[in-house]
N, C-alpha and C positions, 0 to 999 in steps of 0.2 A: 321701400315698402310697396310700391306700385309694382314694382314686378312680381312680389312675392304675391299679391291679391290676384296678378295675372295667371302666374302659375297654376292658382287655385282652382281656378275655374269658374268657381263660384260666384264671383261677379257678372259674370260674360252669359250667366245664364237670368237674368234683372233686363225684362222686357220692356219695362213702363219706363222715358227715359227722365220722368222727373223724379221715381223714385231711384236711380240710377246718380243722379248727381247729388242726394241728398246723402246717398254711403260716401260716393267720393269724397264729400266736404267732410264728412266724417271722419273717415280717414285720416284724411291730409293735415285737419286743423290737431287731431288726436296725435298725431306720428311727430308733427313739428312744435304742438302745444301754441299755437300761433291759429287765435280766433278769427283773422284777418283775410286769412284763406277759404275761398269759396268758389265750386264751380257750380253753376247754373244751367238752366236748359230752358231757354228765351228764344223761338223759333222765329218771335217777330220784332228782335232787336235790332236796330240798325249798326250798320257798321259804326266803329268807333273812331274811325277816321271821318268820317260823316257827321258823328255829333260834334269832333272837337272844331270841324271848318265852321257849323253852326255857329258853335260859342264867337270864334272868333271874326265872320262875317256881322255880327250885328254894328247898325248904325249906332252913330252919335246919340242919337235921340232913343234908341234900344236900349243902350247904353246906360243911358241917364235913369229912365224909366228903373231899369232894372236895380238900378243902383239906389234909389230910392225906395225902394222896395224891401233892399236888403238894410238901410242904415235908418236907425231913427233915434230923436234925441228932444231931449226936453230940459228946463232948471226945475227941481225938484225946491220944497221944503227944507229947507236949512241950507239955501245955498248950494245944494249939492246938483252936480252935471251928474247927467244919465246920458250914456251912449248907449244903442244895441246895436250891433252889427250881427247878422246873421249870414253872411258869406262876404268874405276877407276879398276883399277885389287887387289885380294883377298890378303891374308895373304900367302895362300898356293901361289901361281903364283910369288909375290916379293921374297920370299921365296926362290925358284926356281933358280929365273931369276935375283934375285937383282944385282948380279954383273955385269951382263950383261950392265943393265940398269946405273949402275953408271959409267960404261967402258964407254962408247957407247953413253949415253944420258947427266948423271948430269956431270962430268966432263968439258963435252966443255960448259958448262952454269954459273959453280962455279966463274969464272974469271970474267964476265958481272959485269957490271956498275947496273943495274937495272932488271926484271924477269918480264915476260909478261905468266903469268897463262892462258891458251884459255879452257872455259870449253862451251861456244857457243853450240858445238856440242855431249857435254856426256850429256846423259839422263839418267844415274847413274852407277852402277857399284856393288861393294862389299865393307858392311859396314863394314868387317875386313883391308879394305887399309886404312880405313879415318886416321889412326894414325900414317902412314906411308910419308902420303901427308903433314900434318900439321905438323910433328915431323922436314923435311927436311928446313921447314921457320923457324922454333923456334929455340929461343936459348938454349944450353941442359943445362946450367948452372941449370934448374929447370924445374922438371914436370910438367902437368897443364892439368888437370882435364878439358876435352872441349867440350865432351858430355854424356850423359847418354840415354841408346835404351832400351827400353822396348817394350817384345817380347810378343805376345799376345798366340799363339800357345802353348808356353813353360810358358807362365806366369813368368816370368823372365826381371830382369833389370842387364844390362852391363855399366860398367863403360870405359869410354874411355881416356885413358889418352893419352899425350903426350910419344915418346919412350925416354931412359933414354941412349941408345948408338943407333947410326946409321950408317948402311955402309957407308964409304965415307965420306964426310964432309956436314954442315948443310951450306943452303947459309946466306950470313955475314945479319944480324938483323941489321945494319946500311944500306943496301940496299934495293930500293923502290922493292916493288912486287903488280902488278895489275894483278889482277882475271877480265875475260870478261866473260861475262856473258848473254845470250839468252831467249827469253820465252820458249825455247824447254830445255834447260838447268834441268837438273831433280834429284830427289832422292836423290843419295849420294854426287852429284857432289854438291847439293844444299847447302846441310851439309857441304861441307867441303867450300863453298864461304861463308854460313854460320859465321862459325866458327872464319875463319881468317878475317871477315869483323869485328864479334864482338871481338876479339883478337887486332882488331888495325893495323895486322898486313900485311893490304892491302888493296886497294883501290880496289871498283868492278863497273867496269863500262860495260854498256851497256844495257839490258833489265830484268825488272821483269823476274824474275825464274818462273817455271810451279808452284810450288808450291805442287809439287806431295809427294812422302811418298819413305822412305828409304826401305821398302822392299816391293812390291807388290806380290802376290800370284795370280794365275790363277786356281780356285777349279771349279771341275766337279759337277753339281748337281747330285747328285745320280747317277745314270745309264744311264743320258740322255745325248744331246748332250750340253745341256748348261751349260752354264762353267759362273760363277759368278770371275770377279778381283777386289779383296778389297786389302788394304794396312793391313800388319798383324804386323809391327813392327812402332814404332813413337817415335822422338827424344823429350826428354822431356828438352832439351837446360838450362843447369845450368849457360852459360856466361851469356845469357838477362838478369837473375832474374823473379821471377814469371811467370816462364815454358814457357813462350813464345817461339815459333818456325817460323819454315818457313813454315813449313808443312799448305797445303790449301792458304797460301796469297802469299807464292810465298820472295824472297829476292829482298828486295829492292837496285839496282843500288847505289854509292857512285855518280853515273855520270850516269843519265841518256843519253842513245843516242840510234840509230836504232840498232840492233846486226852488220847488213855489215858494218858500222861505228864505230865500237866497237873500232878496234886495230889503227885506225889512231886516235881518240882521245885519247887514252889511251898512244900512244905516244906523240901526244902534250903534254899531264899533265908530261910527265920523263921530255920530254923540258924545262918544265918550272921549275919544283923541282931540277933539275941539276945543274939551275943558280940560286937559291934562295940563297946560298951560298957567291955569288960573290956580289948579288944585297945587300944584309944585309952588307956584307963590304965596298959597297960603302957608303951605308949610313950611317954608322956610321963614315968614314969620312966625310962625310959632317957635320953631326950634329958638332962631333969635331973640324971643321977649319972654319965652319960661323955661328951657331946658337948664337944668339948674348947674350941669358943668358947664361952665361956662367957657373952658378952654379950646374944648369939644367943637365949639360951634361951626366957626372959620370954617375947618376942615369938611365940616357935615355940608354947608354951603357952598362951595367948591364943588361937592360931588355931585350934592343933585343938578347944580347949574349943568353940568359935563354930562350927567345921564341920558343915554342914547336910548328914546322910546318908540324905537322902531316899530319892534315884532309886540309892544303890548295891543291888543286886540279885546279886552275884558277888564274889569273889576279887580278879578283875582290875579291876572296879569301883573296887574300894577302895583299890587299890594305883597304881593311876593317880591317880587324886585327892587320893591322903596324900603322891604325890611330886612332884605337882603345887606344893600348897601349901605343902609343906615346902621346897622346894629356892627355891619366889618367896621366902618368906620370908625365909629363912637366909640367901640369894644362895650357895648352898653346894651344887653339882651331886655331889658326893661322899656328901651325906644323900639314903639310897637307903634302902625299903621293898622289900621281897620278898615273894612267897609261898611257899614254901618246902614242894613237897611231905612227904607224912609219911613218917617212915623206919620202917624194922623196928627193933627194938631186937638189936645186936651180940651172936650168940653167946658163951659161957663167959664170964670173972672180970671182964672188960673192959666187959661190960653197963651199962648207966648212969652209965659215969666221963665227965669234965667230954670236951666235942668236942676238942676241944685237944690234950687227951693219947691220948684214941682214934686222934686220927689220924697220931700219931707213928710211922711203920714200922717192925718189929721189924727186928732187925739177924740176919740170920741167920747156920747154922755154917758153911753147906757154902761151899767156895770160890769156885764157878760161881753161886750165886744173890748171895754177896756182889759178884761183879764185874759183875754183872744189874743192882742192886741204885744202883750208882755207875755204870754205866752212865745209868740212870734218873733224876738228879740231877744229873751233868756230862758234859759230849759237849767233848770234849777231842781238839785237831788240829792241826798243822804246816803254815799256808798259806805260799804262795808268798815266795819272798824272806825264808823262815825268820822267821816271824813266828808268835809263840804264840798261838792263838786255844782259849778257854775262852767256853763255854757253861753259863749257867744256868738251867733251865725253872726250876726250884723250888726255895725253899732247904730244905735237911734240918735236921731237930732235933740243935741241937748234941750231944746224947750220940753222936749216929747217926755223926758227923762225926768225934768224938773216936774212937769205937771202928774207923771202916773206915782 
């Protein structure tokens, strides 16, 4: 495509060189379909070799600084850990500073009921942490192979495995973990929501991921001022099957929602996974103290004990899938789950009496609402050919009955 634009001419005659690199991007990202691609015209960038000795000369205390800058964490309300991390730090930096970090950071999180992942605001990081981030949710019982990077520069593939010991302790694998997640969300942070979404071993709610590339590079053209950014490294993802990545589509949300709504749904869903627990024991007393096959039961008991409620994230989640299995079970389309919005509690004396009798209608005095009243319970008429026809929407409570 580049040659054929040369051909043309018609490039070569684009005297302004920022409007000059604004067609090339054009181009390039248009011809490849790959938004990733971009060349630039930066007269007072420094060399690239020069910023990466930067990254890599800073001190201990740089370091540190820096690193706190990018991680922060608190215990939320109901128990639940909040991590953010806003850039994924290296092998060498945890390295360093690991103790630090499990003093200071994982420690006050290890105790939590539940772990809120916030990667909203990392646009990536260093693809030597990803086994560092995944290793601390995993159980070490066994390692697990969870990506592979092939390096374009070096012609070269790394394997990435799970670590096989960790500073500190790993957090408990019976506990929920939700990754949130941005469309600015990028790179390795993508990898590693990636990772742990096709792992199982979290829920990622919030927005489509940028869908960018684990390692970008910023190259000089020659001796000029433009500088071309390709992606030089790409994860060729062995969980999906048939190399499927994120890279270019971006990770798709478990939960979609805006990213500033991210963390307050993300907490509704622990709300609701917290008491999934208690919900399953009620009903399985119920099924045991009034389902009236009684044969049935056993088997209905069994199943929801076994029920795997991984992926339920909602209401309707749970309620499709309890009546799902209950109704295969029982072979019993009549064994119905509901959700059942919350009611107000009924003004004066009547307040908290059993549903049953709340809903019994008072029987009133006046004679117009009493024939309102039996209006509203039987529709009563004379069809053709003197034939009595009685209608009934609903039955009334015998008292109501006795007294109209």
């Amino acid at each position: 495509t580049l040659k054929q634009v040369m051909k043309s001419r018609e490039i070569l005659g684009i005297s302004d060189p920022q409007t000059l690199a604004h067609v090339l991007t054009a181009g390039v990202q248009s011809s490849l379909n790959d938004p990733r691609l971009v060349i630039s015209y930066e007269p007072s960038t420094l060399d690239t070799s020069q910023q990466a000795s930067a990254f890599t000369n800073l001190t201990h205390k740089e370091l540190l600084v820096q690193l706190q800058q990018n991680i922060h964490h608190e215990v939320l309300e109901g128990d639940v850990g909040y991590l953010r991390v806003d850039d994924i730090p290296g092998q060498e930096e945890l390295s360093e500073l690991g103790g630090f970090l499990v003093d200071r950071v994982w420690k006050q999180l290890l105790g939590t009921s539940a772990l809120v992942l916030d990667l909203r605001h990392c646009t990536g990081g260093r693809v030597s942490g990803i086994p560092y981030v995944i290793s601390y949710l995993h159980p070490g019982n066994t390692v697990v192979h969870v990506d592979t990077i092939y390096d374009r520069p070096s012609n070269t593939t790394t394997e990435i495995w799970t670590l096989p010991k960790v500073l500190g302790e790993r957090y408990s694998a019976e506990k929920d973990v939700v990754v949130l997640t941005s469309g600015r969300t990028g790179g390795v942070a993508e990898d590693i929501a990636y990772i742990l979404k096709q792992m199982r071993r979290a829920i990622v709610v919030g927005e489509r991921t940028e869908g960018g590339a684990l390692d970008l590079q910023k190259l000089r053209i020659g001796q000029s001022n433009f500088f071309l950014t390709v992606p030089v490294s790409r994860s060729l993802g062995p969980l999906s099957g048939g190399g499927q990545t994120w890279e270019g589509s971006g990770v798709l949300p478990c939960v979609g929602t805006p990213a500033e709504h991210a963390l307050e749904k993300a907490l509704a869903i622990l709300t609701l996974r917290r008491a999934l627990p208690g919900v399953v024991l009620r009903l399985q007393e119920a099924l045991r103290d009034y389902y009236t096959l009684v044969d049935r039961v056993p088997a209905l008991l069994r199943h929801l004990a076994s029920m795997d409620f991984s992926a339920v994230v909602s209401e309707e989640d749970l309620v499709t899938k309890l009546n799902a299995g209950l109704q295969a079970v029982s072979e019993d389309p009549r064994l119905l789950v509901r959700a059942a919005a919350p009611r107000e509690p009924s003004p004066g004396p009547e307040a908290g009496t059993d549903d049953a009798l709340a809903a019994a209608p008072e029987v009133p005095s006046s004679e117009a609402a009493r024939e309102a009243l039996v209006d509203s319970v039987f529709q009563v008429s004379v069809l053709p050919g003197n034939v009595g026809y009685l209608r009934f929407d609903r039955f009334a409570d015998a008292s109501v009955i006795r007294t109209l």
